[in-house]
C-alpha positions, -999 to +999 in steps of 0.1 A: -006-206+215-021-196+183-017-234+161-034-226+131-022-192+129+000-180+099+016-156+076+028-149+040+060-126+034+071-124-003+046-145-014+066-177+007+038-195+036+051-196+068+034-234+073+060-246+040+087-228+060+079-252+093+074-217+116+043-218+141+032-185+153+027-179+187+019-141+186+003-123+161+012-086+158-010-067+177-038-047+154-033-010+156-042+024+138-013+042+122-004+077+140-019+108+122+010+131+114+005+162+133+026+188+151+014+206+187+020+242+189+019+267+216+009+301+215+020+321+247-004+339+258-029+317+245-049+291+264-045+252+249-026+237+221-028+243+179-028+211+163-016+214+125-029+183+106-004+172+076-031+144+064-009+117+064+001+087+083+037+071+102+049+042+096+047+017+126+071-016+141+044-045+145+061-075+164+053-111+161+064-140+178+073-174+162+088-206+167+110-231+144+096-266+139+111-276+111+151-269+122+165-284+093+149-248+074+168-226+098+192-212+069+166-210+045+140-184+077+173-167+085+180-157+047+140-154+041+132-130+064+144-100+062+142-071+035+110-054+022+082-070+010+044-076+014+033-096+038+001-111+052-015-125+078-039-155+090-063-128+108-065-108+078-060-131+046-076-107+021-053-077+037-013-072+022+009-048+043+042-036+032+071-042+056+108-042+062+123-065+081+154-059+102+159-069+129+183-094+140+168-133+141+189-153+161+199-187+148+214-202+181+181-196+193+158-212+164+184-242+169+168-251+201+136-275+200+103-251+196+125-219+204+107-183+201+121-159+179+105-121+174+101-110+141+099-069+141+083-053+110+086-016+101+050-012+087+039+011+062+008+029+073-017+010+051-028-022+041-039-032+007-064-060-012-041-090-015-052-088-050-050-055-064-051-065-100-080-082-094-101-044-085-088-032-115-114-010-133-123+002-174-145+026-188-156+034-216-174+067-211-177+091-179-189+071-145-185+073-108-163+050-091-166+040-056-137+039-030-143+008-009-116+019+016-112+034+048-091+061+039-085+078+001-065+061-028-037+074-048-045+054-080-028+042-111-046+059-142-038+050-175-060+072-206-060+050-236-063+084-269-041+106-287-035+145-286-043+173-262-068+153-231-082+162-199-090+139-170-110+153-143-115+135-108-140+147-089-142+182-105-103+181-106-086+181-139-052+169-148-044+177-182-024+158-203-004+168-237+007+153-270-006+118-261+001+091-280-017+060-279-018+057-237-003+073-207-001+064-176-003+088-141+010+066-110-005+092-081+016+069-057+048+074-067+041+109-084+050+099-120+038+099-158+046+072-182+043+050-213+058+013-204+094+024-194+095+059-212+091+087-185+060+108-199+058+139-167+063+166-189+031+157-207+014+164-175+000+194-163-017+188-132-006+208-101-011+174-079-022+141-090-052+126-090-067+108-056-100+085-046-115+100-021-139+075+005-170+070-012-181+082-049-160+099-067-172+113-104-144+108-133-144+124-168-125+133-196-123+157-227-105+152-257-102+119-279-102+090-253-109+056-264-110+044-226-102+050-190-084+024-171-080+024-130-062+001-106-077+024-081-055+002-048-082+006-018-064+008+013-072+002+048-062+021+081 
């Protein structure tokens, strides 16, 4: 039994919510997303590689000790939201949770209940904000992570600009003041005013393991990056 193990889902400790864990999830790599094909008449297998990663269920094993917060776990865990845990407390995973927690069960003295997580296939700096990056004039950044980052880029200058990421550009029209390209979710704003016809990039910009060199033409006042390292 794990007694000083723990974990934080939507920012809530498990420790205030009187749960013990008794199984961390296991540790795994996501699956690659590829598909097999074969050729007849040829020997062995094509593998086409789409560059990207499945989602995964993680399972992890608890127990109530507190049974007078039984309610208050039932309604708390489930939904989407990030979550961390004891054996990684610098690491934030995104999950849903669904699956059904039984309260008969939790009623019972020290009773085990599973909690199952459908897990996105990367895990993030708890604090994100914190790695967030400004520049004044042309630099290299360095990706940190195990795999590459699709960053949030906002260009602080007015009129016709270019941004170019490792000898990609990504130009941008008619600024005014700032704009903001969210690689992530694949969209180009100002605060709350959708900007993505001001962007003429054929994909968005990415962080690639390692250095990656990033520019600009046009009047830019600065550069700013919350470039979200992620893990495998």
């Amino acid at each position: 039994m794990i007694h000083e193990a723990w974990f934080k889902f939507k920012g809530i400790d498990s420790r205030d919510m009187g749960i013990r864990v008794t199984a961390m999830p296991e540790t795994v790599r996501p699956e690659r997303r590829m598909e097999s094909i074969t050729i007849a008449g040829r020997n062995g297998t094509l593998h086409t590689d789409e560059g990207v990663y499945d989602s995964y269920d993680r399972t992890m094993e608890c127990a109530v000790i507190k049974r007078a917060k039984i309610n208050e776990i039932a309604a708390w865990l489930v939904g989407r939201g990030k979550m961390t845990f004891s054996t990684e407390p610098d690491k934030a995973y995104d999950v849903t949770i669904s699956n059904k927690i039984s309260i008969t069960q939790m009623m019972r003295t020290f009773q085990k209940f599973m909690v199952t997580m459908d897990t996105q296939p990367f895990k993030y700096s708890v604090n994100p904000f914190g790695e967030r990056q400004e520049m004044t004039a042309p630099t290299t950044v360095f990706n940190k992570g195990t795999v590459y980052s699709e960053p949030i880029i906002t260009v602080f200058g007015s009129g016709d600009i270019t941004l170019t990421v490792n000898g990609e550009d990504f130009p941008l029209y008619g600024v005014v003041e700032s704009i903001t390209i969210d690689s992530e979710r694949m969209e180009v704003y100002k605060g709350t005013a959708n900007q993505n016809s001001k962007f003429g990039g054929e994909t968005f910009p990415r962080l690639e393991v390692g250095e990656n060199a990033i520019s600009w033409t046009g009047n830019v006042t600065k550069v700013e990056i919350q470039p979200k390292w992620r893990w495998l």
